[in-house]
N, C-alpha and C positions, 0 to 999 in steps of 0.2 A: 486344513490349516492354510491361512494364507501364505504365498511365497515370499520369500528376504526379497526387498528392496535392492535395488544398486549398492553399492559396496566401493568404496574407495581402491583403486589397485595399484600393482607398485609403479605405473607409466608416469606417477606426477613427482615432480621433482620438488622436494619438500625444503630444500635450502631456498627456494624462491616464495616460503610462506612468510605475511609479512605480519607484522603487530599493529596494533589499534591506535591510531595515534590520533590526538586533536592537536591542528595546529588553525592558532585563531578562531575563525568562524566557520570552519573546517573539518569535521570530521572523518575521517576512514578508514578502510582496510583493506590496501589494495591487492593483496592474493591472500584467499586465504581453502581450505580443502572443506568440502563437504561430502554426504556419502556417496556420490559418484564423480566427482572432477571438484573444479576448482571456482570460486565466487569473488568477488570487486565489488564492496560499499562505497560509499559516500555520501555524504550531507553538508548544505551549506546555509545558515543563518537567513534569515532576511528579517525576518518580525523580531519585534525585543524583546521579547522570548523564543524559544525555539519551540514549534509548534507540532513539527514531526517528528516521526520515533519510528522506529523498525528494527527487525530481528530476522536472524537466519538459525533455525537452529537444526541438529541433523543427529540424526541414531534411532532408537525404537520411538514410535509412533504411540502406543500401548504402554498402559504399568503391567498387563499381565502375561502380554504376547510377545515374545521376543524376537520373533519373525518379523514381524508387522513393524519393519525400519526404513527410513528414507529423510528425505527433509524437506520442512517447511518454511516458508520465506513471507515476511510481513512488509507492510510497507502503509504506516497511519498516517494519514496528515490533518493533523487538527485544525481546527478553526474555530474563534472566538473564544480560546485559550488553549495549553496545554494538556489539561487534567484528563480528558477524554483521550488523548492518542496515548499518554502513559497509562491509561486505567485499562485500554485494549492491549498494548506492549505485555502487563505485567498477567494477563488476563485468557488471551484466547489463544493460545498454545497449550496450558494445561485443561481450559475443557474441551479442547479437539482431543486430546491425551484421554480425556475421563470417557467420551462418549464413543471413541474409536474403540476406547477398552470394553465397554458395552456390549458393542457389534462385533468384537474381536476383527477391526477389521475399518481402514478408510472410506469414505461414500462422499458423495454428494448431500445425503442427508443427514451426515458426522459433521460436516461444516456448517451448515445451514443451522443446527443445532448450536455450535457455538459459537455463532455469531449470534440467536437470539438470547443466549444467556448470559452473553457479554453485555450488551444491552440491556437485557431485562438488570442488572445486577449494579451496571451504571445507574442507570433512574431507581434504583431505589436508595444508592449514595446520595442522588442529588435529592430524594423527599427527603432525608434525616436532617440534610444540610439546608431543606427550605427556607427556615426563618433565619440563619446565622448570615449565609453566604446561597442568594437568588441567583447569583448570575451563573450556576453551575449549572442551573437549567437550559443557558443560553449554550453551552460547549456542545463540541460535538467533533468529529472523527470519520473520513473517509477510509474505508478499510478493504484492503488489496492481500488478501493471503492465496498462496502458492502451495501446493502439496506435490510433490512427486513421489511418486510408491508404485511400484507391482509397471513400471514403464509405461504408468501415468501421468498424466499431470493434472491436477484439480486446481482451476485458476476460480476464486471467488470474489467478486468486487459488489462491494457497496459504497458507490462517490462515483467521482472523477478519474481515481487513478486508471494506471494503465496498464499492463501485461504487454507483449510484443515477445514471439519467436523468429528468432533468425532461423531460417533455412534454408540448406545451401541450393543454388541451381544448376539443372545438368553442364548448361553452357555456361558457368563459372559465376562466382558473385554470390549472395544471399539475397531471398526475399523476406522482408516484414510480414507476419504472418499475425495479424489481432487478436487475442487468447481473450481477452477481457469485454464485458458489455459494461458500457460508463453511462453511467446517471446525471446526468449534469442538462439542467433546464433549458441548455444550449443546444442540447441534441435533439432532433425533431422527436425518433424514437419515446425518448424520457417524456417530452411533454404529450405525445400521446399517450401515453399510459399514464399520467396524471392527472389528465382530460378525462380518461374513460373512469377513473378512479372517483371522480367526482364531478361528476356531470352537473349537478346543478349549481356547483360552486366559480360563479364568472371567473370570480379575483384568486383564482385557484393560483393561475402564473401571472406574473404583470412583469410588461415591458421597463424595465427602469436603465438609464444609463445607457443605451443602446444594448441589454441584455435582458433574456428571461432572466425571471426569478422568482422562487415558490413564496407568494405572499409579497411579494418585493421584497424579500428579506435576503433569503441565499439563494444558492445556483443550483445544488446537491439537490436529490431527490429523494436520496437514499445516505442514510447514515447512520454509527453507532452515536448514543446521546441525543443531542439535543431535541431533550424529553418538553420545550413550548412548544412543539411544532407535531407531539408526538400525544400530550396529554394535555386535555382542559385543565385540569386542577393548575398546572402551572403558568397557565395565562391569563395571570392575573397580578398585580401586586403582591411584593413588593420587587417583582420581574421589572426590570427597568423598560419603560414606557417604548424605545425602538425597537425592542423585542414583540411586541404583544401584538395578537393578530386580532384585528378589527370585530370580526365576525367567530362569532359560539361555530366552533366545531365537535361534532362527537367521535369520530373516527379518525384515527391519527393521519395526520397529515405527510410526515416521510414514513416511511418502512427502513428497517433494520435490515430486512432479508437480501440477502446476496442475487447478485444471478451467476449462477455456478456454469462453466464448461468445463469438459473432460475429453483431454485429449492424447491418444495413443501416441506415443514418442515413436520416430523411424530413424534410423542412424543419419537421414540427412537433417535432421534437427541439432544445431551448434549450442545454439543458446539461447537463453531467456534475456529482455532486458524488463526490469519491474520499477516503475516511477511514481512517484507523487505529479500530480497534476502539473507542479512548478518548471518541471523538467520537459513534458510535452507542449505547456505556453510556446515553447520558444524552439520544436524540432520536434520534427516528424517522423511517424513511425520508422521509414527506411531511412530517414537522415540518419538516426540512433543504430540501428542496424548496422551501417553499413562503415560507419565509426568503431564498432567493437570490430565487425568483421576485418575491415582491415586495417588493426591494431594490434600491438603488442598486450597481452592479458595484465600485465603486472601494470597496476594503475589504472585501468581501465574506466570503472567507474567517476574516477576523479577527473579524466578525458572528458566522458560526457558535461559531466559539471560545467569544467571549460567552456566547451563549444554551447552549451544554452547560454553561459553567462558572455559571451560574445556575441551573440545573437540579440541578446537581451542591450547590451551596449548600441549595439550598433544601433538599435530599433529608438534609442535615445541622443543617436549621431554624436556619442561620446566612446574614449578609448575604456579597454579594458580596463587598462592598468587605473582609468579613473575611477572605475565602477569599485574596484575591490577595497575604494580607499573611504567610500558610505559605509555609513556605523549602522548595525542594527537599528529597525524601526525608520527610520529615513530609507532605509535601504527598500522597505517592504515597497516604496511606489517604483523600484524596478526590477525586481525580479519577488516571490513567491519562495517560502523554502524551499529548497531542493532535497530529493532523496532517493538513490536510485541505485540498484544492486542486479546486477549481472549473475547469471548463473550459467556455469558451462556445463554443456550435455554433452553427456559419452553411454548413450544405449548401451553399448559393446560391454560395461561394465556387467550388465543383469548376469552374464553368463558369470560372474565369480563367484568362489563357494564359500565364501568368510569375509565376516566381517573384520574390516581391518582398520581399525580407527576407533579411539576413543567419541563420545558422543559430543557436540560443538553445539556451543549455543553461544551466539555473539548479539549486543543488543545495542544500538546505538539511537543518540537523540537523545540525551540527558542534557541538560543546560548549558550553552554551548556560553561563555563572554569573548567580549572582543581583546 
């Protein structure tokens, strides 16, 4: 049998959990308990729709193993619509659920599986939808899922996003510690391995804009969706024409598949910070670290928000206060949606012998208006 995951215990003080609240182009939930300590959402608008989604949810991992408990943390950011980061949202928590029930049991190849079935499951929404609605072929999804179990953590990405552990140093303070490998055309990494993928294909990456980009098109290497990039059949008409890649490919062009690490928790491990790409534009790994670190937990997430969208101002030599007063869609040419969720570690917990919490699933990024 595998071992119970961490366990909520009685050290958290439950009057400081908070509720869900959208206020404006704002969403969050600045304390709330998961099955070993305590977690910080938030999310801020920029596109005119909201294009990211994310979830924390926590209790059995399993339908059939009741041992096999812990929590999982998402974090989508879509691009070139919606539909893809909600179709991941509503989608790859229950077959991490089905496959883990399988194995009776989490892996690196219980993720990996459902991330390609989340994908496989997408592209075949978008064939049904070929002739009505083409441009579903164009959507797609960077996707960042979190598992902790058994005083693991299983960090999987496919995109841009980010993972970051804070942990603490003998001689006081935290260090940023990279949990995540990121796909993104920008990264020398990504384009070697999109180079060796296809060797004979020049116009594999092109310079545009002073940036890589797979085809000139986007920047991702890896992602859930966007099936022109992934299948012939869809590169063609009536795929609208900035989409369509020049040259006949047979072999898909992004990959779905994650790169997974697995890392043993030590009690000088605090916590986790997990973003959408929008939030590390503008603050670096220890910048974000060292911001939860020394900061009060209640609100936290909404903090980091802050200080990117200050970052983000300044880098436009305008004030804050002017920044928050652009309307979605205008907004997107300064800052990026933002999405970003904290997770506090407390090792110490594994030693408890019951589970004490109802099971938590919180889901945020449903349509945000101004």
């Amino acid at each position: 049998m595998v071992k119970p995951c961490w366990r909520i215990g009685a050290g958290i003080e439950r009057s400081k959990i908070s509720p869900t609240k959208n206020d404006g182009l704002t969403w969050y939930n600045d304390l709330g308990l998961h099955a070993f300590g305590e977690f910080s959402m938030a999310m801020i608008q920029a596109n005119s729709v909201m294009e990211d989604q994310c979830q924390i949810e926590s209790g059995p991992l399993t339908f059939n193993n009741p041992t096999v408990q812990g929590t999982f943390v998402g974090v989508y950011d879509g691009h070139g619509g919606p539909e893809a980061s909600r179709f991941v949202a509503d989608n790859i928590f229950p077959k991490l659920k089905k496959f883990a029930s399988e194995d009776r049991e989490v892996s690196e190849q219980v993720i990996k599986k459902a991330f390609a079935e989340t994908d496989k499951d997408f592209i075949a929404g978008v064939k049904k939808q070929w002739r009505t609605n083409p441009q579903m072929a164009s959507v797609g999804s960077c996707c960042l899922a979190g598992v902790i179990c058994n005083g693991l953590v299983y960090i999987a990405n496919a995109g841009d996003s980010r993972a970051v552990l804070g942990r603490s140093e003998r001689g006081g303070g935290v260090r940023a510690v990279q949990l995540s490998v990121e796909h993104n055309a920008n990264v020398e990494s990504a384009r070697e391995e999109l180079w060796s993928m296809h060797p004979n294909d020049p116009n594999i990456l092109v310079m545009k804009h002073r940036m890589w980009r797979v085809k000139g098109i986007i920047q991702v290497t890896r992602s859930i969706g966007d099936a022109y990039l992934k299948r012939a059949e869809f590169n063609r008409e009536p795929l609208p024409h900035k989409f369509r890649v020049a040259e006949h490919f047979s072999k898909p062009i992004l990959s779905a598949d994650p790169s997974v690490t697995v890392t043993r928790l030590n009690p000088e491990d605090e916590f986790m910070v997990l973003a959408s790409d929008g939030l590390w534009e503008h603050l670096s790994s220890q910048e974000a670290v060292d911001i939860v670190h020394n900061s009060p937990r209640q609100g936290i997430a909404r903090r980091l928000l802050k200080a990117a969208l200050k970052e983000a101002a300044k880098k436009r030599e305008m004030r804050y206060s002017d920044l928050n007063e652009i309307h979605p869609g205008v907004r997107r040419h300064f800052h990026d949606d933002i999405t970003v969720i904290v997770v506090y570690l407390k090792p110490q917990m594994a030693k408890t012998n019951a589970w004490a919490s109802s099971p938590l699933s919180v889901r945020g990024g449903y349509p945000l208006t101004a």
